[in-house]
C-alpha positions as CSV (number, residue, x, y, z in Angstrom):
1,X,-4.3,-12.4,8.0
2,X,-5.2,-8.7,8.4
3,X,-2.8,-6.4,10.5
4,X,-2.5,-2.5,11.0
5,X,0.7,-0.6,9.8
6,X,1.8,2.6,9.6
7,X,3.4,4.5,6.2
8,X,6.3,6.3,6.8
9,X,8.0,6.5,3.4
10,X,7.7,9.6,1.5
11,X,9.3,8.2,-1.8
12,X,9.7,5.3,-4.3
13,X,13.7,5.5,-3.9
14,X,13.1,4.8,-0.1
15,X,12.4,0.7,-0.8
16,X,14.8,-1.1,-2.5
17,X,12.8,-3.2,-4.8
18,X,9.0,-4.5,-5.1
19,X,7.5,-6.0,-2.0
20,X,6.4,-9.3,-3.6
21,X,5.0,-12.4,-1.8
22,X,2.5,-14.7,-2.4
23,X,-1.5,-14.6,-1.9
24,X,-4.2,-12.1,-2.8
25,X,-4.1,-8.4,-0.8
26,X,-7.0,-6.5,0.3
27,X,-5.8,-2.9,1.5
28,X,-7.8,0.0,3.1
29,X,-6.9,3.4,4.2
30,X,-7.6,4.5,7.6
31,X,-6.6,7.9,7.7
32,X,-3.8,10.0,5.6
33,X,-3.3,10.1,2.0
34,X,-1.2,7.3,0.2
35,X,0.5,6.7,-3.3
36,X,0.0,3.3,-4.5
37,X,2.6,2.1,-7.1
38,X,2.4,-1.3,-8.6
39,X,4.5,-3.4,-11.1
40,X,2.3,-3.3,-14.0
41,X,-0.6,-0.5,-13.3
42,X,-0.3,3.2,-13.0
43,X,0.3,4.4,-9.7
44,X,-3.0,5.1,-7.4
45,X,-4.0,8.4,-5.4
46,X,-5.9,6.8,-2.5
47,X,-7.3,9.0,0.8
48,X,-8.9,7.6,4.3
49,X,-12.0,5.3,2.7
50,X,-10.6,4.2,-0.4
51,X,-9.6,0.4,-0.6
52,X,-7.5,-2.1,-3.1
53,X,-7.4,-5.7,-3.9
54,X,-4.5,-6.8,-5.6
55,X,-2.5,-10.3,-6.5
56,X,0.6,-9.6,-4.3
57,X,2.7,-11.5,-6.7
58,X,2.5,-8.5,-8.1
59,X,5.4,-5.9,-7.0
60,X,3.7,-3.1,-4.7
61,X,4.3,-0.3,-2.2
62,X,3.1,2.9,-0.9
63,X,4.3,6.0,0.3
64,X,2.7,8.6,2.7
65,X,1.4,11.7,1.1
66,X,0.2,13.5,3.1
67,X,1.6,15.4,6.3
68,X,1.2,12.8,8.5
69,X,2.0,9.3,8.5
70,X,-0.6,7.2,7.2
71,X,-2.7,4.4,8.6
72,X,-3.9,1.4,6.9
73,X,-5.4,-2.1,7.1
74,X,-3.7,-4.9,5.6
75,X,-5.7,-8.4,4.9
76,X,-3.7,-10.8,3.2
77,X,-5.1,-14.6,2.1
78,X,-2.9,-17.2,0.9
């Protein structure tokens, strides 16, 4: 299921816990600068281009970097 969002957190203590559910997680950035942060991996410096695939079992989330808000591209597959 793929679906546009926008990121408007600017830091880690902004979420509460992990976003976790189940499936597989392609993620692409369409314009901005992000900080990926996952459970188990060192966090990610991505910019407008740059993509991920990730179990989403896995905890995740992302903050916006840059000035802006950023704009990215979700695909998820159960």
């Amino acid at each position: 299921m793929p679906f546009k969002s926008t990121v408007r957190a600017r830091t880690f203590e902004e979420y509460s816990d992990w976003v976790r559910h189940d499936g597989e997680e392609f993620l692409l950035i369409l314009s901005g600068q992000v900080m990926f942060f996952s459970e188990f991996y060192e966090p990610m410096s991505m910019s407008e281009g740059d993509s991920v695939y990730y179990d989403a079992n896995m905890g995740h989330m992302l903050i916006s970097t840059s000035d802006e808000d950023a704009h990215i591209l979700w695909v998820t597959a159960k």
